[in-house]
C-alpha positions in Angstrom: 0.1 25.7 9.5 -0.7 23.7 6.5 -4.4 23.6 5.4 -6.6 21.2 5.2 -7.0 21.0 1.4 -3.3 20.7 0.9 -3.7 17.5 3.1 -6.3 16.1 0.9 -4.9 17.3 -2.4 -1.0 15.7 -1.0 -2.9 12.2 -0.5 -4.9 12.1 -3.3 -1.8 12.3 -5.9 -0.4 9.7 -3.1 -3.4 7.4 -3.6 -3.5 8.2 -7.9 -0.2 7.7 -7.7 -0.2 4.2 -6.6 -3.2 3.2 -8.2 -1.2 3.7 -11.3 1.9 1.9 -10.2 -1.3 -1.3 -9.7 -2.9 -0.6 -13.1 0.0 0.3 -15.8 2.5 -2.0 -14.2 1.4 -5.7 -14.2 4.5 -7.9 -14.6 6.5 -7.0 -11.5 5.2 -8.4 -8.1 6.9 -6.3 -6.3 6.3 -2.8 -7.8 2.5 -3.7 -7.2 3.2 -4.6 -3.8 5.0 -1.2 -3.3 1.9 0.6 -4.7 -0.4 -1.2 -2.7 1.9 0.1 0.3 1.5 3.5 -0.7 -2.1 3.6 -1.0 -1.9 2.5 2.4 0.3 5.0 3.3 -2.1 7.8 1.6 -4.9 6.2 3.7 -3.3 6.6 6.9 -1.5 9.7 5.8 -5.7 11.2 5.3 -6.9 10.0 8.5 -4.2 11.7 10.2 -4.3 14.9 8.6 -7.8 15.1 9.3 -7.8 13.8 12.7 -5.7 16.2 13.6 -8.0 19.0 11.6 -10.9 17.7 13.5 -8.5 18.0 17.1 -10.3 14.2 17.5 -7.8 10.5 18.5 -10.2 7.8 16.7 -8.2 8.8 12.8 -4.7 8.3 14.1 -5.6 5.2 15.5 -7.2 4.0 12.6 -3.9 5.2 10.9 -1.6 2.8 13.4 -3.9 0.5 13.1 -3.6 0.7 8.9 0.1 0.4 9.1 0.3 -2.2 11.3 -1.9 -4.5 8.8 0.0 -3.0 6.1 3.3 -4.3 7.7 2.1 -7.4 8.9 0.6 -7.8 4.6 4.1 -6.7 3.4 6.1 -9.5 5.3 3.5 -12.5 4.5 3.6 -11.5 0.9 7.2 -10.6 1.3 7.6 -14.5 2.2 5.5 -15.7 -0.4 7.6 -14.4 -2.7 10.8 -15.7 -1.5 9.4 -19.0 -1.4 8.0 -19.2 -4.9 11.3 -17.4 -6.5 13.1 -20.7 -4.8 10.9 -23.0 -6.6 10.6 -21.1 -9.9 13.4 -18.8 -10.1 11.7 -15.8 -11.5 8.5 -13.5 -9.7 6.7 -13.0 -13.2 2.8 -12.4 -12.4 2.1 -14.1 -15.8 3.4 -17.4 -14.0 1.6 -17.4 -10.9 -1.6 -18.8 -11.7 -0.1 -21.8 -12.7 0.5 -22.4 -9.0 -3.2 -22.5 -8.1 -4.4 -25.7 -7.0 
């Protein structure tokens, strides 16, 4: 059986990992929307692992219910996206705050 500690160590290089993928990359939409999908996935990924160390239901719930919001934030942004790459015809990040209002 895998330890704990491997658990933790497996989603914190998950969660650094995609924290990086926010911070050093901050021109394509959709590589930060990826990261932000892994960090969800570490989160969920941690409440699992220890739910499951802890022999106790309430983490892996909070894990579906993680990557249900997670799915239902990936398709709205998702959409977002489509729509403004119709009107602009690129998905720059430098150009989206000229479409606040």
């Amino acid at each position: 059986m895998i330890s704990q500690i491997y658990c933790i160590y497996t989603t914190l290089s998950l969660f650094l990992l995609a924290l990086l993928g926010i911070f050093l990359n901050q021109k394509n939409i959709l590589i930060m929307l990826m990261a932000l999908e892994i960090m969800f996935l570490a989160m969920s990924f941690n409440f699992i692992s220890t739910s499951i160390y802890l022999d106790d239901v309430i983490g892996q719930l909070f894990a579906l219910l993680i990557l249900t919001v997670a799915a239902a934030e990936s398709s709205v942004g998702l959409a977002i996206l489509v729509v403004y790459y119709r009107i602009r015809n690129t998905i720059t990040v430098e150009l989206m705050n000229i479409t606040k209002g």
